[in-house]
C-alpha positions as CSV (number, residue, x, y, z in Angstrom):
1,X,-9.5,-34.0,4.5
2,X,-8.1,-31.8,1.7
3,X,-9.6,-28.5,0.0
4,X,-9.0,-30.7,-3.5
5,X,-11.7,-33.6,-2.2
6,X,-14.8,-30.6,-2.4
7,X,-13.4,-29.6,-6.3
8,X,-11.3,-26.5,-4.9
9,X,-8.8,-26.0,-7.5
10,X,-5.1,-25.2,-6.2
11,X,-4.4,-22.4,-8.8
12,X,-7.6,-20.9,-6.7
13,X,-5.9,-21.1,-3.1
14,X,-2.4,-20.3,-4.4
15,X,-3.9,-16.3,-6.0
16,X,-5.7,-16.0,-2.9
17,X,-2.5,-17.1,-0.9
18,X,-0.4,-14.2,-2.5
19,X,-3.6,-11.4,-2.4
20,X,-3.5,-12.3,1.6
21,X,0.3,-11.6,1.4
22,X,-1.1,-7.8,0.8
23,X,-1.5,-6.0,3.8
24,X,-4.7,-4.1,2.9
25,X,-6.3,-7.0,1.7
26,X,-5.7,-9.6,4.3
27,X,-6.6,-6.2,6.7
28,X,-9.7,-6.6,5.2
29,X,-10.3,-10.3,5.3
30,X,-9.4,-10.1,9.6
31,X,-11.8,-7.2,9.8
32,X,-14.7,-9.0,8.0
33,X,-13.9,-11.8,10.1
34,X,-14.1,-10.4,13.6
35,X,-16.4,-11.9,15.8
36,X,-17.1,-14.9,13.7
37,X,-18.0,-17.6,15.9
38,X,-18.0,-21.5,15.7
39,X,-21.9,-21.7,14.9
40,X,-21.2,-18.8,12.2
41,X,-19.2,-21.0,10.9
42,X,-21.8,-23.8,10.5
43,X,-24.4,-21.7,9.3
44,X,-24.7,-22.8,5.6
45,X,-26.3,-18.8,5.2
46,X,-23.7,-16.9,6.9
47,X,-20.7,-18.8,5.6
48,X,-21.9,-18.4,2.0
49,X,-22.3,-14.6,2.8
50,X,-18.8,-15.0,4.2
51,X,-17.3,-16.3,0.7
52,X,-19.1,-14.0,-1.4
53,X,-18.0,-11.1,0.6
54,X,-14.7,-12.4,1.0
55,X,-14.6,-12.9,-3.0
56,X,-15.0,-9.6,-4.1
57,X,-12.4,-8.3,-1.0
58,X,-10.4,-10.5,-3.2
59,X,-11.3,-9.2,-6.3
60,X,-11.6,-13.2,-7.3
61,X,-14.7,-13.6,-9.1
62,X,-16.5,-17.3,-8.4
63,X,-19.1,-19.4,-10.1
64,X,-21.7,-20.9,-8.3
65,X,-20.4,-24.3,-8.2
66,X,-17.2,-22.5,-6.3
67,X,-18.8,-21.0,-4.1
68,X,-20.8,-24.1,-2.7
69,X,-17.5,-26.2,-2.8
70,X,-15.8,-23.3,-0.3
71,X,-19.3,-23.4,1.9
72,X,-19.0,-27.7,2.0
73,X,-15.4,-27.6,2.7
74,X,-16.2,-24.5,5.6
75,X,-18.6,-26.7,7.1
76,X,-17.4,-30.1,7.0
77,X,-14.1,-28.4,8.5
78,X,-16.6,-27.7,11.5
79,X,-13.6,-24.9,12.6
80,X,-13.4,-23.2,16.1
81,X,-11.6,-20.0,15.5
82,X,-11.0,-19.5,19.2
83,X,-9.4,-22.9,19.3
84,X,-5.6,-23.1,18.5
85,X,-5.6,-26.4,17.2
86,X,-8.4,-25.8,14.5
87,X,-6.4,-23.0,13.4
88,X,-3.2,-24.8,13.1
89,X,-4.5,-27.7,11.3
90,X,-6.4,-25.1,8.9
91,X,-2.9,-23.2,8.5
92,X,-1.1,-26.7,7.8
93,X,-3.5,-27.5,4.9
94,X,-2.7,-24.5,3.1
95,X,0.8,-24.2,3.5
């Protein structure tokens, strides 16, 4: 299922696409993410935490209603990251 079905706007993923392209920041991103586990990543609590924190990495300032579109999407997306194929199909979507 797409990011658009939860109300994620493209313009939103394409300026976070080209901050990533920016070494420090996507340096940033991977650090904030290590460790994250599977059940992290279904933990409405943590994965809002997650997007906040990620947001201001970003410097991309969300509403409310943003920020629980990216937590549905994260959790309906139920993502591994330790296995390859959730990461693919992730990278796919946001090609």
């Amino acid at each position: 299922m797409s990011y658009k079905n939860y109300g994620i706007k493209p313009e939103l993923v394409e300026r976070v696409k080209l901050k990533m392209k920016n070494k420090a920041i996507k340096e940033r991103i991977k650090q904030q993410l290590e460790g994250v586990s599977k059940y992290d990543l279904q933990d409405r609590v943590k994965v809002r935490r997650l997007v906040r924190t990620s947001a201001q990495i970003l410097q991309e300032p969300l509403t409310e209603t943003q920020q629980e579109q990216l937590v549905a999407f994260v959790l309906a997306q139920k993502i591994d990251p330790n296995n390859t194929f959730h990461l693919i199909k992730l990278w796919g979507m946001f090609r």
